[in-house]
PyMOL Python script that loads the backbone (N, CA, C, O; Angstrom):
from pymol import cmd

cmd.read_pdbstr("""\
ATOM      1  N   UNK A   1      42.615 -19.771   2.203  1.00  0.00           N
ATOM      2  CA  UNK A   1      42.328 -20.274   0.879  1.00  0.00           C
ATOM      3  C   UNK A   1      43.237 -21.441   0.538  1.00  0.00           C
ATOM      4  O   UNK A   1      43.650 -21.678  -0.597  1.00  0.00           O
ATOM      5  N   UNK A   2      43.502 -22.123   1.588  1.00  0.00           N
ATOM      6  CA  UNK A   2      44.403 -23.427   1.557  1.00  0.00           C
ATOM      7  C   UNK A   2      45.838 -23.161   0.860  1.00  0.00           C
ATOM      8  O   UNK A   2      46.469 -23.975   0.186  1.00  0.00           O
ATOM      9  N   UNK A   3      46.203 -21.854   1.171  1.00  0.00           N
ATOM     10  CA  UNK A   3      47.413 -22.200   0.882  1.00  0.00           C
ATOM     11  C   UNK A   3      47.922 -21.469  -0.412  1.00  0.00           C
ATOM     12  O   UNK A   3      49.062 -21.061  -0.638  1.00  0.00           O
ATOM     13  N   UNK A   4      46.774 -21.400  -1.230  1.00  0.00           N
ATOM     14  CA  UNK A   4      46.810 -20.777  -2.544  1.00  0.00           C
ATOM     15  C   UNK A   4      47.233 -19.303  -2.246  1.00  0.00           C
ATOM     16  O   UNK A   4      47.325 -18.772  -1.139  1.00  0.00           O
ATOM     17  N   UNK A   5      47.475 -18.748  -3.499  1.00  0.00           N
ATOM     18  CA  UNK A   5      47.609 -17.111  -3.333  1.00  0.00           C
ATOM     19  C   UNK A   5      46.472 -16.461  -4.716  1.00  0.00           C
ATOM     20  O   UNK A   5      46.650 -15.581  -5.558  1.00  0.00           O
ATOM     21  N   UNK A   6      45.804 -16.987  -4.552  1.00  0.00           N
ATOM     22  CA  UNK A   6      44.833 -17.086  -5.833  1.00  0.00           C
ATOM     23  C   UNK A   6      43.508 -17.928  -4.998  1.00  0.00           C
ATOM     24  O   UNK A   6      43.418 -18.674  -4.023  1.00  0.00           O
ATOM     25  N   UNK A   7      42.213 -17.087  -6.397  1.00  0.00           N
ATOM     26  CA  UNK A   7      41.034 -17.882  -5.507  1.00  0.00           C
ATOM     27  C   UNK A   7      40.587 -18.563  -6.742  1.00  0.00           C
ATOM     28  O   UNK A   7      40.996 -18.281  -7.868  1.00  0.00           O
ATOM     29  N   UNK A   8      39.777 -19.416  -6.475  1.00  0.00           N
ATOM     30  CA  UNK A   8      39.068 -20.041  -7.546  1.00  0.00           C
ATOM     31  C   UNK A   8      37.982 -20.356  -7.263  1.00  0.00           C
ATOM     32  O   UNK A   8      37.790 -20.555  -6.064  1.00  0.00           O
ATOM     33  N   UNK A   9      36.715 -20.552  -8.295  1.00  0.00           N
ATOM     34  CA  UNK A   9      35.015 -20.838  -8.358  1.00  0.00           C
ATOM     35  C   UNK A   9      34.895 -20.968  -6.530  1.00  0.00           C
ATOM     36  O   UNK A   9      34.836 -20.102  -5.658  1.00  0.00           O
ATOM     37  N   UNK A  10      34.893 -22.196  -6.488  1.00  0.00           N
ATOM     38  CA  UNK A  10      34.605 -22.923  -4.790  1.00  0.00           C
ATOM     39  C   UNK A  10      34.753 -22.160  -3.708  1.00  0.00           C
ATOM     40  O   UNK A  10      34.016 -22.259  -2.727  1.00  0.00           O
ATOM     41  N   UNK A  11      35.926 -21.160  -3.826  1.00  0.00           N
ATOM     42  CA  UNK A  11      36.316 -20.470  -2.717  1.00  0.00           C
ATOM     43  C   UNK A  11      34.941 -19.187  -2.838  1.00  0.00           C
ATOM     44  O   UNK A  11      34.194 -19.023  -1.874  1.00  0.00           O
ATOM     45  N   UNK A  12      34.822 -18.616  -3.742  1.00  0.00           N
ATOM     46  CA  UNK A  12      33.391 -17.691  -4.155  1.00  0.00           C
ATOM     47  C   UNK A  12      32.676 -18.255  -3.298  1.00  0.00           C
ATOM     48  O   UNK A  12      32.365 -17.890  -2.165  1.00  0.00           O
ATOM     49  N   UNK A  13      32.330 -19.478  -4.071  1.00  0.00           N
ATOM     50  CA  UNK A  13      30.869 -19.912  -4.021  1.00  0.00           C
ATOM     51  C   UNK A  13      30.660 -20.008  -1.950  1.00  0.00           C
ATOM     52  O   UNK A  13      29.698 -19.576  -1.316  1.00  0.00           O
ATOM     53  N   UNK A  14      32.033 -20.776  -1.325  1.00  0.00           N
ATOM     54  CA  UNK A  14      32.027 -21.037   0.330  1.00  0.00           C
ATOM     55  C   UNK A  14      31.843 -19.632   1.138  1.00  0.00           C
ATOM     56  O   UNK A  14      31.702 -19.704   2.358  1.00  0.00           O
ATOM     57  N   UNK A  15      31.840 -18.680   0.663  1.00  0.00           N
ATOM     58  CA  UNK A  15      32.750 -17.372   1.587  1.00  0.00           C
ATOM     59  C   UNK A  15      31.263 -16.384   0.743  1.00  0.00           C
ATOM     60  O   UNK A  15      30.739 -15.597   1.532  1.00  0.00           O
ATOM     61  N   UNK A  16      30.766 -16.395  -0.391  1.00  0.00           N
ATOM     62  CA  UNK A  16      29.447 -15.929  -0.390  1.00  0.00           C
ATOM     63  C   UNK A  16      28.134 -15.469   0.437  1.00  0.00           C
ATOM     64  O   UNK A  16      27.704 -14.328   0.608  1.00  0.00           O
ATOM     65  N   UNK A  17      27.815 -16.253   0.729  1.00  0.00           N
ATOM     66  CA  UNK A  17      26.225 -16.487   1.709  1.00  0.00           C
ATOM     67  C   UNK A  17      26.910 -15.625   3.042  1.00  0.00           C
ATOM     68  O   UNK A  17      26.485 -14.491   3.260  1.00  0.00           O
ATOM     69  N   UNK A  18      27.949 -16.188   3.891  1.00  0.00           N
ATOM     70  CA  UNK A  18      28.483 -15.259   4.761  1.00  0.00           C
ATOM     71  C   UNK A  18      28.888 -13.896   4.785  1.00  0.00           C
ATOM     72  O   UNK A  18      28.580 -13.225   5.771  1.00  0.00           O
ATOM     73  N   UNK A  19      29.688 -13.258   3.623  1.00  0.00           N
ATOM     74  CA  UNK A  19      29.766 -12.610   3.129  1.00  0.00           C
ATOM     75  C   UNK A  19      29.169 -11.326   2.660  1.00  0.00           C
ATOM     76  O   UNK A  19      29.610 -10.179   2.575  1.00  0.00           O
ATOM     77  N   UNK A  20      27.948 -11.923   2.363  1.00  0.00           N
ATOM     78  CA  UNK A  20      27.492 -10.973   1.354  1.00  0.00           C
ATOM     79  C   UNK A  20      25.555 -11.159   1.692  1.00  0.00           C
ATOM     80  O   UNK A  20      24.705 -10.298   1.467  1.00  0.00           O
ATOM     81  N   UNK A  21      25.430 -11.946   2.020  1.00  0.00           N
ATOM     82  CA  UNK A  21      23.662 -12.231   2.208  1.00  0.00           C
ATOM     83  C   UNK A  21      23.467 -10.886   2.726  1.00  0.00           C
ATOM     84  O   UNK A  21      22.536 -10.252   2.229  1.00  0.00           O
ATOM     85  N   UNK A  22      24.348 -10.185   3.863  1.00  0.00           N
ATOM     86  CA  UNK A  22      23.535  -9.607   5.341  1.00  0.00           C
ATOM     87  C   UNK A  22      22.436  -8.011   3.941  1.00  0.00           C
ATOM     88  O   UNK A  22      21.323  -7.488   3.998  1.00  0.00           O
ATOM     89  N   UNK A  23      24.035  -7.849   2.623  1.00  0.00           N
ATOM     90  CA  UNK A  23      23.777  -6.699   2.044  1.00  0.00           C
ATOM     91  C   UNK A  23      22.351  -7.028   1.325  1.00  0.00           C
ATOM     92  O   UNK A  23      22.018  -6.034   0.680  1.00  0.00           O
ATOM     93  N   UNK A  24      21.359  -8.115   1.207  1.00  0.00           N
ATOM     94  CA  UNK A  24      20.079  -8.485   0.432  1.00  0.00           C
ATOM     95  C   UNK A  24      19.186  -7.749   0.859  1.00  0.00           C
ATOM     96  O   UNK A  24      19.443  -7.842   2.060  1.00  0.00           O
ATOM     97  N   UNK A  25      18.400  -7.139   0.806  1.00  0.00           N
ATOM     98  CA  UNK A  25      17.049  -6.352   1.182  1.00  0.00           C
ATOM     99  C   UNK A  25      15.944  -7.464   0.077  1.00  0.00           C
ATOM    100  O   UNK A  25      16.165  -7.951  -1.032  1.00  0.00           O
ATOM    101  N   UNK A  26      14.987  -7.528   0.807  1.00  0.00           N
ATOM    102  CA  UNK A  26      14.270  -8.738   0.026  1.00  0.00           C
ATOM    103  C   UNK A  26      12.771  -7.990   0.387  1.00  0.00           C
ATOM    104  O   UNK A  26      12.387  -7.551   1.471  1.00  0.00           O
ATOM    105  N   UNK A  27      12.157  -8.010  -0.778  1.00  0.00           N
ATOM    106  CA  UNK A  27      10.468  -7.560  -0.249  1.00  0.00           C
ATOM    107  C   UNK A  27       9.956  -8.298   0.598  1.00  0.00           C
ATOM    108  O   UNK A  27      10.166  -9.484   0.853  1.00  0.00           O
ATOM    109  N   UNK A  28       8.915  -7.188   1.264  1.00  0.00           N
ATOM    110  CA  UNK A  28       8.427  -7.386   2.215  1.00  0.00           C
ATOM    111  C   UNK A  28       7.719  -9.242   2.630  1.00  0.00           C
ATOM    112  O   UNK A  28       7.697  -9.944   3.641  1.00  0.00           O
ATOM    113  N   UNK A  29       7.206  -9.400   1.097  1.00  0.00           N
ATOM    114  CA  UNK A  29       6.336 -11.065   1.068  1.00  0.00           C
ATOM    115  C   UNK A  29       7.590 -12.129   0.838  1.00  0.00           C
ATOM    116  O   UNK A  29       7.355 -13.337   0.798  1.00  0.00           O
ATOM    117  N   UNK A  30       8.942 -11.606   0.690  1.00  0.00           N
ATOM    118  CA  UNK A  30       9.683 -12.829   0.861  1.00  0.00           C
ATOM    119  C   UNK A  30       9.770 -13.188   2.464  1.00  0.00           C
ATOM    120  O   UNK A  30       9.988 -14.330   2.867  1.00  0.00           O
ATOM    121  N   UNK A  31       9.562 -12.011   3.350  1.00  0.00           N
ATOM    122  CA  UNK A  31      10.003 -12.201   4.589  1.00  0.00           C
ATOM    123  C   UNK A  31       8.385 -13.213   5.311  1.00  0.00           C
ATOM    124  O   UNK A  31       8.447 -14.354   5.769  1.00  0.00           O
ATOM    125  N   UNK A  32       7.492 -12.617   5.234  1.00  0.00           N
ATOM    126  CA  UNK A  32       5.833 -12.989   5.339  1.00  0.00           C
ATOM    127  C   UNK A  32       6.170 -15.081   4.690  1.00  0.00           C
ATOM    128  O   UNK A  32       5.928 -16.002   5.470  1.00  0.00           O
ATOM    129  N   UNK A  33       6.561 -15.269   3.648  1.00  0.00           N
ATOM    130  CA  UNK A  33       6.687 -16.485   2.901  1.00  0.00           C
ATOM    131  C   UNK A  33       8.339 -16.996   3.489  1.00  0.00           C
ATOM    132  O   UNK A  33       8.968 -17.683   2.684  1.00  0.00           O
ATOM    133  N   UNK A  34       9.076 -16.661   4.934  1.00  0.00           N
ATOM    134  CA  UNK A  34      10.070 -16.467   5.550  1.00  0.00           C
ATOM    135  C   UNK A  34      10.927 -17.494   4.845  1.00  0.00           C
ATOM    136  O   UNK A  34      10.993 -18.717   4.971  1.00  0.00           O
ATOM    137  N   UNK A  35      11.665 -16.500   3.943  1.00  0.00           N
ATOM    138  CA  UNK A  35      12.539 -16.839   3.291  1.00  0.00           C
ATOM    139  C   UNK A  35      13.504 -15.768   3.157  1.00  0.00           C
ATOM    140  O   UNK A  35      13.214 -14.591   2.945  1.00  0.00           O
ATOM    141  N   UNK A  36      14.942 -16.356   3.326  1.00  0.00           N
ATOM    142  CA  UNK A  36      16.003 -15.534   3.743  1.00  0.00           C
ATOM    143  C   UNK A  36      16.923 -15.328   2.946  1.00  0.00           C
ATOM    144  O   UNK A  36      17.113 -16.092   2.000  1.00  0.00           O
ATOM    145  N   UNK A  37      17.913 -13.916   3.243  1.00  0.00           N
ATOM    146  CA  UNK A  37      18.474 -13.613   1.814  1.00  0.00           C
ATOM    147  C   UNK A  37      19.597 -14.598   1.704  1.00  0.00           C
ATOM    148  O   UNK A  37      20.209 -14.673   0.638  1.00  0.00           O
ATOM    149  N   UNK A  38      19.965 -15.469   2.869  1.00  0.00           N
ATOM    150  CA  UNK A  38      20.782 -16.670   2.787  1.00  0.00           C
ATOM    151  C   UNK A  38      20.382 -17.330   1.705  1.00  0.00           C
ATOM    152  O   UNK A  38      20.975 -17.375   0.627  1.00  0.00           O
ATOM    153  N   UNK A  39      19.221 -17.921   2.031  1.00  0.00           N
ATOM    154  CA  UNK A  39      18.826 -18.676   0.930  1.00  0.00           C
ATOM    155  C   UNK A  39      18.702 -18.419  -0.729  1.00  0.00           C
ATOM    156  O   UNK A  39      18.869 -19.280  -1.593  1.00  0.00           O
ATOM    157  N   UNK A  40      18.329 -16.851  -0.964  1.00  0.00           N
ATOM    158  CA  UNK A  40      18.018 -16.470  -2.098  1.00  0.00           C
ATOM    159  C   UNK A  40      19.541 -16.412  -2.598  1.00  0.00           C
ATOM    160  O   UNK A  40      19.610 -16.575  -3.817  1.00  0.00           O
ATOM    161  N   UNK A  41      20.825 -16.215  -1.946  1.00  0.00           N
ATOM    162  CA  UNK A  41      21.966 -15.947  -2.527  1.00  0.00           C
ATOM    163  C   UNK A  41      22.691 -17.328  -2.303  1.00  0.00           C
ATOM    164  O   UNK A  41      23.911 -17.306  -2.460  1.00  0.00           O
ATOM    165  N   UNK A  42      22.127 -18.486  -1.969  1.00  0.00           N
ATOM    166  CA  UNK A  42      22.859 -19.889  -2.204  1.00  0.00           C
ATOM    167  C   UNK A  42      21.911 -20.437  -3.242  1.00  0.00           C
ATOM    168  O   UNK A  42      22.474 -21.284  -3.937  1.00  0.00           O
ATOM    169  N   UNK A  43      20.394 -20.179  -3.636  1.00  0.00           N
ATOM    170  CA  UNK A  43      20.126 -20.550  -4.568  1.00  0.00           C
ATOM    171  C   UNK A  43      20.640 -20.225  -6.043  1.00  0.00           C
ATOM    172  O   UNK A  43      20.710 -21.053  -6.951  1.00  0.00           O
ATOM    173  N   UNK A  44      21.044 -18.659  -6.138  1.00  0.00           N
ATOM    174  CA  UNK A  44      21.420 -18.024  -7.103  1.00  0.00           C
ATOM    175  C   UNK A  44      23.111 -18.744  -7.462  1.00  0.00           C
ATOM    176  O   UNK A  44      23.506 -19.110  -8.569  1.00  0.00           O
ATOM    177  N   UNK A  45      23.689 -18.776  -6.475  1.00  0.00           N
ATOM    178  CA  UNK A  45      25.060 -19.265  -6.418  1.00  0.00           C
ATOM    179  C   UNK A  45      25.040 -20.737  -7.174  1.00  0.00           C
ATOM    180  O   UNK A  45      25.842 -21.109  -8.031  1.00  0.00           O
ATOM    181  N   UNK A  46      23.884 -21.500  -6.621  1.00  0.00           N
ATOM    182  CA  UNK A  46      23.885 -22.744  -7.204  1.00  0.00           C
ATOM    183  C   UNK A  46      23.633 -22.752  -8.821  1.00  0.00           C
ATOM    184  O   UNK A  46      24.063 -23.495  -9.703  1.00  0.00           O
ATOM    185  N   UNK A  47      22.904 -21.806  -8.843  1.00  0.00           N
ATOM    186  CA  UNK A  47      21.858 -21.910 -10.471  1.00  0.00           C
ATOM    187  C   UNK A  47      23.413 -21.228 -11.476  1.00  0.00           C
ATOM    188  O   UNK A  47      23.539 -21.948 -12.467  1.00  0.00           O
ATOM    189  N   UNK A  48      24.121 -20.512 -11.457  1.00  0.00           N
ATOM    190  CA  UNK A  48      24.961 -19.728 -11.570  1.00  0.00           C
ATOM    191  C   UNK A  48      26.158 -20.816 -12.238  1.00  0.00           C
ATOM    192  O   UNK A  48      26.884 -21.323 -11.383  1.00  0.00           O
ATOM    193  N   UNK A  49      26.400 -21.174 -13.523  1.00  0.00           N
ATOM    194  CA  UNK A  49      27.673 -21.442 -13.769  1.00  0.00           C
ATOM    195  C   UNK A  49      29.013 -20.743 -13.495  1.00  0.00           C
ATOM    196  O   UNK A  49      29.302 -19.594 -13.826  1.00  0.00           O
ATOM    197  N   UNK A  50      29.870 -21.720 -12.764  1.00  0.00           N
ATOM    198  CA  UNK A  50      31.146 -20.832 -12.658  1.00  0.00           C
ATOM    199  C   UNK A  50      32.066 -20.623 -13.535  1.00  0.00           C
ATOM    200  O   UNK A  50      32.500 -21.627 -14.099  1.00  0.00           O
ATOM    201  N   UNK A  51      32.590 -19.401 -13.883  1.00  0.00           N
ATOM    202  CA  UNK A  51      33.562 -19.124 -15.176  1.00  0.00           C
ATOM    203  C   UNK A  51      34.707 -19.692 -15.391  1.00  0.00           C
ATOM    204  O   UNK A  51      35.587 -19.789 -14.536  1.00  0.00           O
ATOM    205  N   UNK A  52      34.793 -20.158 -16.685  1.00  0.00           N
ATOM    206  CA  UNK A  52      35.901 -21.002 -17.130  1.00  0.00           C
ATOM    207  C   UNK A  52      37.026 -19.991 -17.503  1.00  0.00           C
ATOM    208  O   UNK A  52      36.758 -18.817 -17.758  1.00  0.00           O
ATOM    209  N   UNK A  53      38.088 -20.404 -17.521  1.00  0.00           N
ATOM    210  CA  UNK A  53      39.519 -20.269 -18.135  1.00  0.00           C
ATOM    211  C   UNK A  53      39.251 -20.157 -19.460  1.00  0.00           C
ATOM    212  O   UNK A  53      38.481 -20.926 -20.036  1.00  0.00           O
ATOM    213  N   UNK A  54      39.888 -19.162 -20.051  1.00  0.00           N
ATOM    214  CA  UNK A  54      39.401 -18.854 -21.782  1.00  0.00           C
ATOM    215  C   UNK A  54      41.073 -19.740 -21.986  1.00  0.00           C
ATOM    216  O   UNK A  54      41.527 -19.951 -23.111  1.00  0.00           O
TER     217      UNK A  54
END
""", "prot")
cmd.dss("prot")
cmd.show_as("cartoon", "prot")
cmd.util.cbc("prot")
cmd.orient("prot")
């Protein structure tokens, strides 16, 4: 995490899709319309504002 001892937004957002896609179970017609839970969890990531500092 470069060094930091702390994470912030970016580091989420990089370490996500690897992370965490494999746990997606996606209906059956996302797979048929072959679309992957990679994709569904970098789209969500994108659409997704990251939380500010109060």
């Amino acid at each position: 995490l470069a060094g930091r001892d702390f994470v912030i937004p970016e580091d989420i957002k990089a370490l996500a899709v690897p992370a965490v896609a494999h746990r997606i179970s996606l209906r059956p017609e996302m797979w048929v319309r072959r679309i992957r839970s990679d994709d569904v969890l970098a789209e969500l990531l994108r659409r997704l504002p990251a939380p500010r500092a109060r």
